[in-house]
C-alpha positions, 0 to 999 in steps of 0.5 A: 068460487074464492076461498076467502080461507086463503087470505089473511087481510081484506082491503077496502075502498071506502065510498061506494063500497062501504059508504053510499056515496052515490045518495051523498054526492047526489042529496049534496049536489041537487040543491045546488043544481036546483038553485039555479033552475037545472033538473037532473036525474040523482044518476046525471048528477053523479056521472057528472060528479065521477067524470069531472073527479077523475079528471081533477085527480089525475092531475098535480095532488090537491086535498080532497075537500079541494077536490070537491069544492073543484067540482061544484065549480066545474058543475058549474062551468058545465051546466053554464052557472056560477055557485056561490061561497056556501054552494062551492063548500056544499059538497066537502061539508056533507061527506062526513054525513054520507052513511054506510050502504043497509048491509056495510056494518054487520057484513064488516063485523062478520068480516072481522071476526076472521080478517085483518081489515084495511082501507085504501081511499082516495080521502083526507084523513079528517074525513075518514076519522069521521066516516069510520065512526059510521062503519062501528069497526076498527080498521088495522091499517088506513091508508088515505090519498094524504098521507101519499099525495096520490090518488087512485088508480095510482099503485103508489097507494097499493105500495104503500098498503103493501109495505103496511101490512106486511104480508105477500100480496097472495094473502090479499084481498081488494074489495072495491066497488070502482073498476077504474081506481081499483080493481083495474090496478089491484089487478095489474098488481097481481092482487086477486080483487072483488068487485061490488058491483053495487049498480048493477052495471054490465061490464067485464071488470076483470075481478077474480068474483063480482058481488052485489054487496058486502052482505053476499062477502060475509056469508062467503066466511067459513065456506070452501 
């Protein structure tokens, strides 16, 4: 079992971690589908939602509120419909309203009771000035996509979480739900990672411990 002993700062992918971005996406983007008489299940629509994502982040930076106007479009080149105005910014508006998972709050309350706290999320910073006011804690460093034109997996955002805090990254601890923008590259880092595996997916993720949720990570503090 890891010694959270060892580590001085915990750092955090926000949604999916802390935040219920699944039911977000899914509750934002179902209307729409709706409007124009296509059924999916909430679990079609965020496969979808994830696939068409990473392709737009992989390529020249874009904001994030872009990116997700980007995607209700390509929702629309997919499933052969054209959204209108109001259904194109549906997705961007809503985010700011996507509440923590039930155990995000007092599992971060435990959690900085002992640690230095940080995020590293591919966001803008309005939206996550916004979504850290449903976290109710003080985050020490925020690191977002904007601030560095880069979104995750690049390690370009772990420099910058490295150069911020300041410490080896043996004191380090990723906490992340994504395998792909987070644990894969915490990993390839050297950084030791925690995959909340929220979904309870079937998967050899690479991380140093898997955990259902942040519930499980604070009741981790103070054991050896």
């Amino acid at each position: 079992m890891l010694d959270l002993n060892n580590y001085e700062v915990l750092t955090f992918d926000c949604y999916g971690t802390m935040i219920d971005w699944e039911t977000g996406v899914s509750t934002a983007i179902a209307p729409i589908l709706s409007n124009h008489n296509i059924q999916l299940t909430n679990e079609q629509i965020f496969d979808a939602f994830g696939e068409i994502e990473n392709e737009i982040e992989a390529g020249e930076y874009i904001k994030y509120r872009q990116v997700l106007r980007n995607v209700v479009e390509k929702m629309g080149d997919r499933f052969d419909f054209t959204p209108n105005p109001t259904e194109v910014d549906a997705l961007a508006n809503s985010l700011t309203s996507w509440q923590p998972f039930s155990d995000s709050v007092e599992a971060l309350k435990v959690l900085k009771q002992k640690f230095k706290l940080a995020v590293i999320s591919n966001v803008d910073n309005d939206f996550f000035a916004e979504t850290v006011k449903h976290l109710q804690v003080d985050f020490d460093y925020v690191i977002t996509a904007e601030q560095l034109k880069s979104y995750k997996p690049s390690h370009n955002n772990f420099y910058a979480a490295f150069d911020r805090i300041g410490l080896p990254k043996e004191k380090i601890l990723h906490v992340a739900a994504s395998v792909y923008h987070d644990i894969v590259p915490a990993k390839t880092l050297g950084m030791t990672a925690v995959w909340v595996n929220r979904r309870g997916v079937k998967q050899d993720s690479g991380a140093d411990l898997e955990i259902p949720d942040l519930k499980t990570l604070a009741a981790l503090v103070g054991q050896k």
